[in-house]
C-alpha positions in Angstrom: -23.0 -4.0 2.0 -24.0 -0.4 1.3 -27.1 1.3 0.6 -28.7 1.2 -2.3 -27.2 -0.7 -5.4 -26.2 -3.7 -3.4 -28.6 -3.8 -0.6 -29.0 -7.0 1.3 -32.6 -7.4 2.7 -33.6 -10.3 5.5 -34.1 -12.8 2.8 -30.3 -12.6 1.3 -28.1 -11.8 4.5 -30.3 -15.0 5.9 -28.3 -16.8 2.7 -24.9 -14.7 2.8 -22.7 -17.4 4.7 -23.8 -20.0 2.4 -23.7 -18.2 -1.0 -19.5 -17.3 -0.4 -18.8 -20.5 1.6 -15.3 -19.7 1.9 -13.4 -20.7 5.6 -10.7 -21.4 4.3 -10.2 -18.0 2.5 -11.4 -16.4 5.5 -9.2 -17.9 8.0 -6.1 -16.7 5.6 -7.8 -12.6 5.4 -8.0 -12.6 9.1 -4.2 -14.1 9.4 -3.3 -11.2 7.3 -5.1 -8.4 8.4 -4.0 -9.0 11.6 -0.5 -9.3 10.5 -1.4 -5.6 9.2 -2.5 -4.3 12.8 -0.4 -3.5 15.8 -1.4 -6.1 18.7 -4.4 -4.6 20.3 -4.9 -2.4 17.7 -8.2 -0.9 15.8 -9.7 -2.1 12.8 -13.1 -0.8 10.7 -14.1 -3.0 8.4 -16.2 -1.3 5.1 -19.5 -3.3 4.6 -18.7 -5.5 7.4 -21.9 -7.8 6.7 -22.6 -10.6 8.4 -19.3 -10.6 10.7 -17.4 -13.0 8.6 -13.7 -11.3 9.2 -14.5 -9.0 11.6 -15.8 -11.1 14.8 -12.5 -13.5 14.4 -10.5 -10.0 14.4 -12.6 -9.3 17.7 -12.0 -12.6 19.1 -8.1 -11.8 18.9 -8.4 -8.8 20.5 -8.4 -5.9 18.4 -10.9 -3.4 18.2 -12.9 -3.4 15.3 -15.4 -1.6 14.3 -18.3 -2.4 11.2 -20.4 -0.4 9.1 -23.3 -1.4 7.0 -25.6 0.0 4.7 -28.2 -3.5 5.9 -29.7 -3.7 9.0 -30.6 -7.5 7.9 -26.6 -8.0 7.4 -26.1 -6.6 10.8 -28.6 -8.2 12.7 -27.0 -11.6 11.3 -24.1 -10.3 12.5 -25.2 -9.7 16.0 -26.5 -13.1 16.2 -22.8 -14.4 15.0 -21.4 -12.0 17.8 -24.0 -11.9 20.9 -21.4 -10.8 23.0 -20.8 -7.2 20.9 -16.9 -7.7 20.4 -17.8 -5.8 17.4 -19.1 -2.4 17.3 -21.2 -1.5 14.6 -22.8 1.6 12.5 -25.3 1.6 10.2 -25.0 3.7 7.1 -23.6 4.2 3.8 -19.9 4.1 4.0 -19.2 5.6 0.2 -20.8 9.0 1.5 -20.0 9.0 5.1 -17.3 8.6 7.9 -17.5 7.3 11.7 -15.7 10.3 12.6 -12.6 8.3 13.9 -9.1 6.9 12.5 -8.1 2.9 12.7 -4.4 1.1 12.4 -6.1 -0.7 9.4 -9.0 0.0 7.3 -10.8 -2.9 5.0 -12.8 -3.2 2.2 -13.5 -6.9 1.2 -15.1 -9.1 -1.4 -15.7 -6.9 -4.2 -17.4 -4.2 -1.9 -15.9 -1.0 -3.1 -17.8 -1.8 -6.4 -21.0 -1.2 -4.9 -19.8 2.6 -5.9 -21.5 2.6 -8.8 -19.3 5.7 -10.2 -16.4 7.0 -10.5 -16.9 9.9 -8.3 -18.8 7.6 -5.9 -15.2 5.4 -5.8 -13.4 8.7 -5.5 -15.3 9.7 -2.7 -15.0 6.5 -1.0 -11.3 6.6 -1.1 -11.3 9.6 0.3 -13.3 9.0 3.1 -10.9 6.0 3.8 -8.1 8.1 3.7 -9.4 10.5 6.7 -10.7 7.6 8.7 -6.9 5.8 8.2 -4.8 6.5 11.2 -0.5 7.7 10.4 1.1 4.6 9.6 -1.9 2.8 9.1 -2.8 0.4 6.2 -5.5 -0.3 3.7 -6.8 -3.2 2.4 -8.6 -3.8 -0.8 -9.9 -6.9 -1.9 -11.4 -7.2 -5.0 -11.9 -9.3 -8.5 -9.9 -8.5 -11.6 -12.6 -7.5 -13.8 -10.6 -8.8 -16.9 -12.8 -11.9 -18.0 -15.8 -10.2 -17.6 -15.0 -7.0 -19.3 -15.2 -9.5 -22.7 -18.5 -10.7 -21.7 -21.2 -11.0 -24.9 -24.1 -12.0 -23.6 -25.3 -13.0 -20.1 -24.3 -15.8 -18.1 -26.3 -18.0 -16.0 -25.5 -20.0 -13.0 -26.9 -22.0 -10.4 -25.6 -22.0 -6.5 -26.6 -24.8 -3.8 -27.1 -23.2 -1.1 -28.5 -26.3 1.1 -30.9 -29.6 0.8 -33.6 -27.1 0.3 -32.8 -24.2 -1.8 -30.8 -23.4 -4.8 -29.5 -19.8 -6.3 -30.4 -18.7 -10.0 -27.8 -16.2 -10.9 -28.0 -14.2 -13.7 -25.2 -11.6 -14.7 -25.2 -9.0 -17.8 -22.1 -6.7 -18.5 -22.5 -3.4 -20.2 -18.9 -2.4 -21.1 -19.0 1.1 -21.9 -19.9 2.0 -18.0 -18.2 -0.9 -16.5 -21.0 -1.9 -15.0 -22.1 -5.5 -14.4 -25.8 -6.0 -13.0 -26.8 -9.7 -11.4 -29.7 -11.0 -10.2 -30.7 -13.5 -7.7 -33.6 -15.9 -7.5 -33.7 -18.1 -4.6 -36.1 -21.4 -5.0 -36.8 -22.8 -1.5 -40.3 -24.0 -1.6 -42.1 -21.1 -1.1 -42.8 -18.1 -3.9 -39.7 -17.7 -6.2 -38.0 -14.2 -4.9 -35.5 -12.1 -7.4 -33.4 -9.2 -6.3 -30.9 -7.1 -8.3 -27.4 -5.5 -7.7 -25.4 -3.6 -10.0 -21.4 -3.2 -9.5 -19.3 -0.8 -11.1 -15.8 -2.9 -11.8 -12.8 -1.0 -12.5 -9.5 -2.7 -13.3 -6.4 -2.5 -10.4 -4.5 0.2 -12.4 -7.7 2.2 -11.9 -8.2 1.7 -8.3 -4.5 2.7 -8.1 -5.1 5.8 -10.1 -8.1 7.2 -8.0 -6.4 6.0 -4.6 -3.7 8.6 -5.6 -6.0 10.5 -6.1 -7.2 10.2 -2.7 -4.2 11.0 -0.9 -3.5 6.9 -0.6 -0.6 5.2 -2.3 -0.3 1.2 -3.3 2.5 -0.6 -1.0 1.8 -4.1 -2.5 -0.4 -6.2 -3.9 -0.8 -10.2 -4.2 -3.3 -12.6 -5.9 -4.7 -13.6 -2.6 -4.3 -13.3 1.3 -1.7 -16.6 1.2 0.6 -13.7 -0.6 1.1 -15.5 -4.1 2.0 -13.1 -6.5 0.0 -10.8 -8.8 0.6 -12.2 -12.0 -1.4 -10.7 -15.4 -2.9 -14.5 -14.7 -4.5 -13.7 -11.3 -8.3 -13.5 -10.5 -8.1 -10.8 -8.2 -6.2 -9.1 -5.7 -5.2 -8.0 -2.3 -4.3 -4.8 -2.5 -2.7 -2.7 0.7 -2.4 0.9 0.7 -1.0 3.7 3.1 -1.3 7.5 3.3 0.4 9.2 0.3 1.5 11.9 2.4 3.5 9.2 4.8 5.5 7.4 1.7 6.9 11.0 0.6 8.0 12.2 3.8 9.8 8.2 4.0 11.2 9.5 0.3 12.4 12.5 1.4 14.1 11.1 4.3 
């Protein structure tokens, strides 16, 4: 995750797997990211956390590369991947670049809404767009902000996250910024420990607005990595992108 807003400390990224226990959605993103890459190709993956997508990506092959505003997330990582198939960076990937370009560039999970504003989203964009190699694809994957953008009053939740500990969850909405903040309060036995993150959502039409902005340009989007369609029903999206520039010289020819 990146600096700041949504930092992940030891005590979190220990938890990460088991608060998004998702295999099975994480065997589809990898099918179709790498369906995305040319064989052997290069991939950076945007708050690459604890190696989730990217080592499996590595495993196959391609050359991915992480970056990571937590140094907890990525030392989890390199206890997922003690062989380095991965390279990492540590640093805040909304304000800076590796200084390279990749096949495919990624941004799962709901991470680009650690960008807290508009400009910060903008800027991120953009930073994707110099770091994305000609012909090369991005992928977005993010929650429809929707049901939450009619949210009243807080909601409260609990997550198991094994025999011994439990997650309070609390999240609060404020409309008018688009911002939703949460906070965490893992019970394990020892002294009760709360941390905060704040998101800024913005709705798909949005994202496709300031990606234009960025020089990128939608090429489709789904519900999901199986490829169902985006219906005004869906949840969230999988959204893949190329360089605007590209698509008009494809138009012109």
């Amino acid at each position: 995750m990146a600096l700041g807003n949504a930092l992940y400390d030891q005590k979190l990224a220990s938890v990460y797997d088991r608060m998004y226990p998702i295999g099975h959605d994480t065997d589809q993103a990898v099918e179709f990211v790498a369906a995305l890459t040319p064989p052997g190709g290069s991939i950076l993956e945007l708050g690459v956390g604890t190696g989730r997508i990217a080592v499996p990506l590595a495993e196959r092959g391609f050359a991915v590369h992480g970056v990571d505003g937590s140094e907890a997330m990525l030392a989890e990582l390199a206890r997922r991947d003690p062989q380095g198939a991965v390279t990492t960076q540590f640093g805040d990937f909304t304000a800076e670049g590796t200084g390279r370009t990749f096949d495919t560039v990624t941004l799962m999970l709901n991470t680009f809404f650690v960008a807290i504003t508009k400009k910060q989203q903008l800027g991120c964009l953009e930073l994707v767009r110099r770091q994305l190699s000609p012909g090369g694809r991005f992928v977005l994957e993010a929650f429809d902000p929707a049901p939450y953008h009619t949210m009243e009053k807080p909601d409260f939740s609990v997550r198991h996250l094994d025999e011994r500990a439990v997650m309070l969850d609390t999240l609060t909405v404020d409309r008018s910024l688009q911002l939703m903040v949460s906070t965490h309060t893992i019970i394990d036995g020892g002294a009760p420990e709360t941390r905060e993150h704040v998101l800024r959502y913005a709705f798909p039409f949005e994202i496709d607005l300031l990606a234009e902005l960025s020089g990128l340009r939608l090429v489709e989007r789904t519900e999901d990595w199986a490829g169902n369609p985006y219906t005004a029903s869906s949840l969230r999206h999988v959204s893949v992108y190329e360089r605007a520039s590209e698509a008009a010289g494809a138009e012109a020819r």
